[in-house]
C-alpha positions in Angstrom: -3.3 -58.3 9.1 -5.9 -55.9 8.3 -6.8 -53.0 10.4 -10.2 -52.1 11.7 -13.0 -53.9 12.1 -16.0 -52.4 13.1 -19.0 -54.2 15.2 -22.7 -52.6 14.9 -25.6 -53.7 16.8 -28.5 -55.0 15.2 -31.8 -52.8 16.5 -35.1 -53.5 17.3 -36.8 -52.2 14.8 -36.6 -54.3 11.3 -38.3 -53.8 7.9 -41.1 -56.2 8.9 -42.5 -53.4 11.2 -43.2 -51.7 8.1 -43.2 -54.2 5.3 -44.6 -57.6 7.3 -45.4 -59.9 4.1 -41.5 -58.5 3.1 -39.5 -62.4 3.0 -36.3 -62.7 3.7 -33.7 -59.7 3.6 -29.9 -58.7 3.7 -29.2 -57.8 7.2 -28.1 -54.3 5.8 -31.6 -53.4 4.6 -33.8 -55.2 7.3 -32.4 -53.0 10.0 -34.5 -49.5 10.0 -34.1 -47.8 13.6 -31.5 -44.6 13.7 -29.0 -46.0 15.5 -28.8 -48.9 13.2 -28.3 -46.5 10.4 -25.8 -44.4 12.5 -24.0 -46.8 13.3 -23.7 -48.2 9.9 -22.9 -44.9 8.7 -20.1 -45.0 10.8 -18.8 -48.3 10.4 -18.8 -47.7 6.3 -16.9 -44.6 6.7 -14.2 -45.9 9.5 -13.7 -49.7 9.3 -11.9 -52.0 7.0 -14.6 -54.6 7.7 -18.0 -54.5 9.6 -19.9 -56.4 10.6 -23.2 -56.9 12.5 -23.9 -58.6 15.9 -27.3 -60.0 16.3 -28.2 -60.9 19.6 -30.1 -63.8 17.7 -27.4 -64.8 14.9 -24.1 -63.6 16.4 -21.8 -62.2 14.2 -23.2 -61.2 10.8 -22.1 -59.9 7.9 -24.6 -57.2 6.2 -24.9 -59.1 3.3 -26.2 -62.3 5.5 -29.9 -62.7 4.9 -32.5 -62.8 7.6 -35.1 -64.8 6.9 -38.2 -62.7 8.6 -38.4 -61.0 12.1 -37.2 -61.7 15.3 -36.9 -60.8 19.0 -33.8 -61.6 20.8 -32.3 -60.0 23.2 -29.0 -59.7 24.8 -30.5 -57.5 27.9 -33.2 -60.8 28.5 -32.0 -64.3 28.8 -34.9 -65.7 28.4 -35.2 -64.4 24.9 -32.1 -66.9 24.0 -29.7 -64.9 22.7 -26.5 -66.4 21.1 -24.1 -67.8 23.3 -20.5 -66.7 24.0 -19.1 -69.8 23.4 -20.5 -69.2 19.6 -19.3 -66.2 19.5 -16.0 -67.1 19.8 -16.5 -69.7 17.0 -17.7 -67.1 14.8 -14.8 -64.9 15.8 -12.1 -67.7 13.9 -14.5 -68.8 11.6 -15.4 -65.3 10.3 -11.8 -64.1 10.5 -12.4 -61.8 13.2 -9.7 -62.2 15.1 -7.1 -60.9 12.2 -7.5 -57.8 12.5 -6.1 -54.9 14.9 -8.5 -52.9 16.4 -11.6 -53.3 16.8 -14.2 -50.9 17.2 -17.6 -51.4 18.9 -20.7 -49.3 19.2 -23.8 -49.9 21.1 -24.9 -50.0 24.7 -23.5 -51.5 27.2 -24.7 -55.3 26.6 -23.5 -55.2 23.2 -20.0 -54.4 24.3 -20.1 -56.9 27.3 -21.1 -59.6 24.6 -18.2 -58.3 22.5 -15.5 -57.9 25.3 -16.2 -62.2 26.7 -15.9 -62.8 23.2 -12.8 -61.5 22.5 -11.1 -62.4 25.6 -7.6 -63.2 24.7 -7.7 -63.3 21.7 -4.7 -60.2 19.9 -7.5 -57.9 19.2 -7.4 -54.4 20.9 -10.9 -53.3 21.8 -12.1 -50.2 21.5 -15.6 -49.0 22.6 -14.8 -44.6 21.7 -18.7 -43.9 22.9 -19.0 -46.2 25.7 -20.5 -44.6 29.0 -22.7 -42.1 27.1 -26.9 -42.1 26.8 -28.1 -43.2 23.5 -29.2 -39.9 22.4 -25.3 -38.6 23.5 -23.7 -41.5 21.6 -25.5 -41.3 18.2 -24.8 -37.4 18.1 -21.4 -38.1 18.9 -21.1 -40.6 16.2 -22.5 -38.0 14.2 -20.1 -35.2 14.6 -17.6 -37.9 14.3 -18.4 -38.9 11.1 -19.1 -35.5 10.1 -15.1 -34.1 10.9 
């Protein structure tokens, strides 16, 4: 069993803001806001495994291409986010469930989405910024991964 897995949120902004005629792109690179990048920063320095949830694609890997913009939504329905019911098939068909601990940054519909998911499932969830503003969070991931 491995250890830790890591889940980022995907942001709002995206390379197309900048680049629009850019075509498809790794999920890595076509995420551009600061907490994106914070959080990824994290994620490299901490986790075993990370991986991206998309409120459009679900789970991601960061090497899972996008194939131009998008805007879904977790915090609006109508924007048809992914479900949790395919979540959960992402969870055993990505391996997810494997490992131990499992880390989650964002806001707070990125860790609801994440907690329904893993219901059950042996995994212990851990949200360390949880509860805190945005602005709080990302300097606390900061100083995290500065120590």
């Amino acid at each position: 069993m491995s250890q830790t897995l890591v889940i980022v949120p995907c942001g709002v902004r995206k390379i197309w803001h900048l680049d629009p005629d850019r075509g498809p792109t790794p999920a890595r690179d076509a995420y551009i806001g600061t907490p994106f990048k914070v959080h990824r920063a994290y994620a490299e320095r901490f986790g075993d495994r990370w991986v991206i949830l998309s409120a459009k694609y679900g789970f991601i890997d960061p090497d899972f291409v996008l194939p131009g913009p998008y805007d879904v939504t977790f915090k609006r329905k109508a924007s048809g986010p992914v479900t949790v019911e395919r979540l959960r098939e992402q969870i055993r068909e990505l391996g997810l469930d494997r490992f131990e601990v499992m880390v989650g940054l964002g806001g707070r519909a990125y860790r609801l989405a994440v907690e329904r998911a893993f219901t059950g499932l042996p995994v212990r969830l851990c949200f360390p910024f949880a509860g805190l503003p945005l602005g709080k969070a990302l300097r606390a991931v900061r100083q995290t991964i500065s120590s």
